[in-house]
N, C-alpha and C positions, 0 to 999 in steps of 0.2 A: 589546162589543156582540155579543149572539148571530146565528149565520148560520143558516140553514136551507135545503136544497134542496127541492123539492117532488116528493114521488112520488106519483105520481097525487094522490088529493086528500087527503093527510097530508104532513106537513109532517117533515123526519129533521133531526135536528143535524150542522152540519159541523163538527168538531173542529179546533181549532189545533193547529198543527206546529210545536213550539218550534226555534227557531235554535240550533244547537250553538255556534256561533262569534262573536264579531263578526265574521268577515269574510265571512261569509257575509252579512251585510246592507251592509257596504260595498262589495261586488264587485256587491251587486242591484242598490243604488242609485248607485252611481256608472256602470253601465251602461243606467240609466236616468233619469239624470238632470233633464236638459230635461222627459221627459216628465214625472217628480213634481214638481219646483220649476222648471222654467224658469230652470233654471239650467245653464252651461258650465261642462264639468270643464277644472280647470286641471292638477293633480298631485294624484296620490294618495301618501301617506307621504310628506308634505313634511315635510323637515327644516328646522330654521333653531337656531341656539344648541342649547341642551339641550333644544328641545323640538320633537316629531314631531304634525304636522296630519294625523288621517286623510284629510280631504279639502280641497282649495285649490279653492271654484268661485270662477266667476265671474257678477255677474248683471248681463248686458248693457242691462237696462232702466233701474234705478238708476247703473251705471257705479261697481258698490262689490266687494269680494272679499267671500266670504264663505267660513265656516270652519263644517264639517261632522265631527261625532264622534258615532262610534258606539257603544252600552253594552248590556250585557248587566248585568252587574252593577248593582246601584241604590246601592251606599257611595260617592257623589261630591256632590261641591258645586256644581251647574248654575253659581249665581253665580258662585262663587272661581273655579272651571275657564274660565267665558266672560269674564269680566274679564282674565284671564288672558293668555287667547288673544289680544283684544281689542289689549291694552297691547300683547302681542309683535307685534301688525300694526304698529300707529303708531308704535313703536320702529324698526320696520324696515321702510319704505313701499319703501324701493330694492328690497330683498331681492323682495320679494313683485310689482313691477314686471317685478324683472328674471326670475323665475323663469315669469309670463306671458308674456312675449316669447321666451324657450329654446323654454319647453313650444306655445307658441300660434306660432310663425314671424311674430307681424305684431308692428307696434311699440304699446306701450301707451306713453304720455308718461303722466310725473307727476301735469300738471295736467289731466288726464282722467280720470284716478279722484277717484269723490264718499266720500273717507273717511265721511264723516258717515252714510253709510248701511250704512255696515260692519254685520255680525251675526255671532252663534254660531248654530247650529243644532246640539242632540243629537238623536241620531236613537236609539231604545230600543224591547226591546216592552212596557217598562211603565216608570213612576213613580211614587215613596212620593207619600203625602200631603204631606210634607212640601215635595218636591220644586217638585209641584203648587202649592202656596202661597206657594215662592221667587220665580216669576214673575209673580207678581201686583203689580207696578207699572205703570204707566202709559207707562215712559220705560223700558224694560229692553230692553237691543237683541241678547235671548239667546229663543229659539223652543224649544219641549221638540216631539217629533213621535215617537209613536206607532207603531211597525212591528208589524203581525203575520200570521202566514202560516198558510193552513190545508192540509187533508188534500185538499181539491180543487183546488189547484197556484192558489189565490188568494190575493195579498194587498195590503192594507190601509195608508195610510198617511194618519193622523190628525193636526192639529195640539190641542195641547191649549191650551186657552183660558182667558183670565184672568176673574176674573168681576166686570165693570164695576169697573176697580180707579182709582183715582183718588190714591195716594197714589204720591210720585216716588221712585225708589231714591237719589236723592241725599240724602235725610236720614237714612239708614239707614249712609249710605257715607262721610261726610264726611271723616273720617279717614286713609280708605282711599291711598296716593299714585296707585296706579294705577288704583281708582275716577275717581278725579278726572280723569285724564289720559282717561281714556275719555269720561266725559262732558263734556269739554271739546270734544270733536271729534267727538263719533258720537253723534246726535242721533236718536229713534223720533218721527217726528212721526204727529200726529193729527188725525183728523177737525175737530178744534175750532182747528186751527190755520189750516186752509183759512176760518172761519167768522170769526176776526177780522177786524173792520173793515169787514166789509160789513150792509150796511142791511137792516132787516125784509126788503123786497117781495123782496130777490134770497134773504133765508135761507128763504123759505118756497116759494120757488120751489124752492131746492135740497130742500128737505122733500120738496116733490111728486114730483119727478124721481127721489128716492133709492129713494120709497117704492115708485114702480111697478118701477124697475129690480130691488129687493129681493122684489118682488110676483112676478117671471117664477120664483124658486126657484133653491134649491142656488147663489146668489147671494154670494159674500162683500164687503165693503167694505175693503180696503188702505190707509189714506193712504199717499201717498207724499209725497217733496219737494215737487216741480210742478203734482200732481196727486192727486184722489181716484182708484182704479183699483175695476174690479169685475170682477171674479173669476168664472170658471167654468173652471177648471183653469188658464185663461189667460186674460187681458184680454180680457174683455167689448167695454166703455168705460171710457173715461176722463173725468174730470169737475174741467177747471180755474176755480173761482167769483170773479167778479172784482169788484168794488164796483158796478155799475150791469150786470153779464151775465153768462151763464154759457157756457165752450167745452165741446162736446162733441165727443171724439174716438170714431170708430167702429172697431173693428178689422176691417177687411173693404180687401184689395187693389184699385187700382186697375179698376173694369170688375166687381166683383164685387157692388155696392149696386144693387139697384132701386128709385132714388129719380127718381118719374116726377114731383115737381113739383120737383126739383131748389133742394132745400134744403141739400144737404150741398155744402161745398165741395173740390175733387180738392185735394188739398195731398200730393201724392207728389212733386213735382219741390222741395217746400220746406220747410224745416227746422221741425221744431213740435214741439211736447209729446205728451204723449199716444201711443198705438199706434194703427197702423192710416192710409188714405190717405185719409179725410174727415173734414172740421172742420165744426160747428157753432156758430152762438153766437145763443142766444134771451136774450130779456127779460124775457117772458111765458110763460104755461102753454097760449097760442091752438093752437101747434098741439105741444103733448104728444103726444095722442095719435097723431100721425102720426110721430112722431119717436120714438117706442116701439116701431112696426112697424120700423123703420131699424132699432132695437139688436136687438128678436130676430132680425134675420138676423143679424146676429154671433154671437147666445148659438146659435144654430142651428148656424155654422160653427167656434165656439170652444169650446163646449163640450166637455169632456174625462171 
């Protein structure tokens, strides 16, 4: 994507500044972490057996580790390498437990991390075509992201996207031993998994709801485990659809919603899904529009 600055009323090209190193992209992003992915560093050059993790986060919302590698060069196999990585987590859940509790001083327990939501993340400032069309399955729990930096000390971080892909890596993989092992325990769930089992009037209601949240801009949709999430650098809302209602979570602190007919419900002092210290749960589309002024005070305060 070309950038432009404006002088007076012509418009000049801003140049990329190519990265000499990978470590110069993983010293930027691992010191900015949270702010690109909302993600906690755990270790960087993590070791374990024969193999070195440029980066160990953590992603406190999911409750999954996640494995960050950074490329300059483009001769690699996104798949084989995140498969890879993948199998060396589940192989050694202790390893990776106990290397958060060193690095983190607080205790992580076993059954508190959601392997299932495990990922790779390459982080690069380009990829082949090829590349590009290795993550095109629907269930592929490996992320390709974009980095590039220009001559005006800005930069850039893109996720690259699949295009409507509907075919599963597991028929491509079946052979695979540690294919397998991965997709036995690390699961990319999807919008249409939130959408079994529930009836017309609640799927068109979530239609409606999606489409205005999607209508505010620069909007992305997440599934997650629990929940749908929407995105503007950080949780929007969250949106869990249940056979006869829909909950919606608001991401806004206690004291910080101005909701003067007091529809949202305080749920800080108790345990819930979702981000943020108000719950909703409608039926109906009566009062949408009222409850769309609710979420943009979040995309207001969340936006990034």
């Amino acid at each position: 994507m070309a950038l432009f600055k404006i002088a007076e009323n012509y418009l000049e090209p801003i140049k990329e500044k190519d990265f000499t190193l990978e470590k110069e992209i993983q010293k930027l992003t691992e010191e900015n972490l949270n702010l690109i992915f909302s993600l906690e560093l755990v270790k960087s050059e993590f070791k374990i057996n024969n193999f070195r993790v440029d980066t160990l986060a953590f992603d406190k919302e999911s409750d999954a580790f996640i494995i960050i590698e950074y490329k300059r060069d483009k001769n690699f196999s996104v798949i084989d390498q995140g498969y890879a990585y993948l199998s060396l987590m589940l192989n050694n859940k202790a390893d990776f437990i106990l290397e958060y509790n060193e690095c983190k001083k607080e205790p992580l327990k076993r059954n508190a991390v959601d392997w299932s939501q495990s990922r790779v993340l390459f982080v690069s400032p380009s990829f082949t075509a090829y590349q590009r069309e290795a993550i095109n399955f629907k269930d592929l729990p490996i992320e390709l992201w974009i980095i590039k930096r220009y001559e005006n000390n800005t930069v850039s971080y893109e996720q690259v996207q699949g295009f409507g892909a509907q075919e599963s890596i597991k028929t491509l993989s079946k052979q695979k031993e540690s294919t397998d092992k991965v997709a036995r325990e690390i699961r990319v769930f999807t919008e249409q998994d939130h959408l079994n089992n529930v009836n017309d009037d609640i799927r068109e209601l979530y239609e409606k709801l999606k489409s205005s949240v999607l209508n505010l801009g620069n909007i992305e949709l997440k599934p997650k485990k629990k929940y749908l999430a929407f995105v503007a650098g950080t949780n929007v809302t969250d949106i869990h659809i249940q056979k006869k209602s829909i909950k919606i979570w608001i991401n806004l602190r206690k004291g910080e919603l101005d909701d003067p007919r007091n529809l949202a419900k305080d749920v800080s002092v108790i345990g819930h899904w979702g981000n943020g210290d108000y719950e909703l749960q409608i039926h109906s589309d009566d009062d949408l529009e009222y409850i769309m002024s609710l979420i943009k005070q979040s995309l207001r305060k969340n936006r990034k």
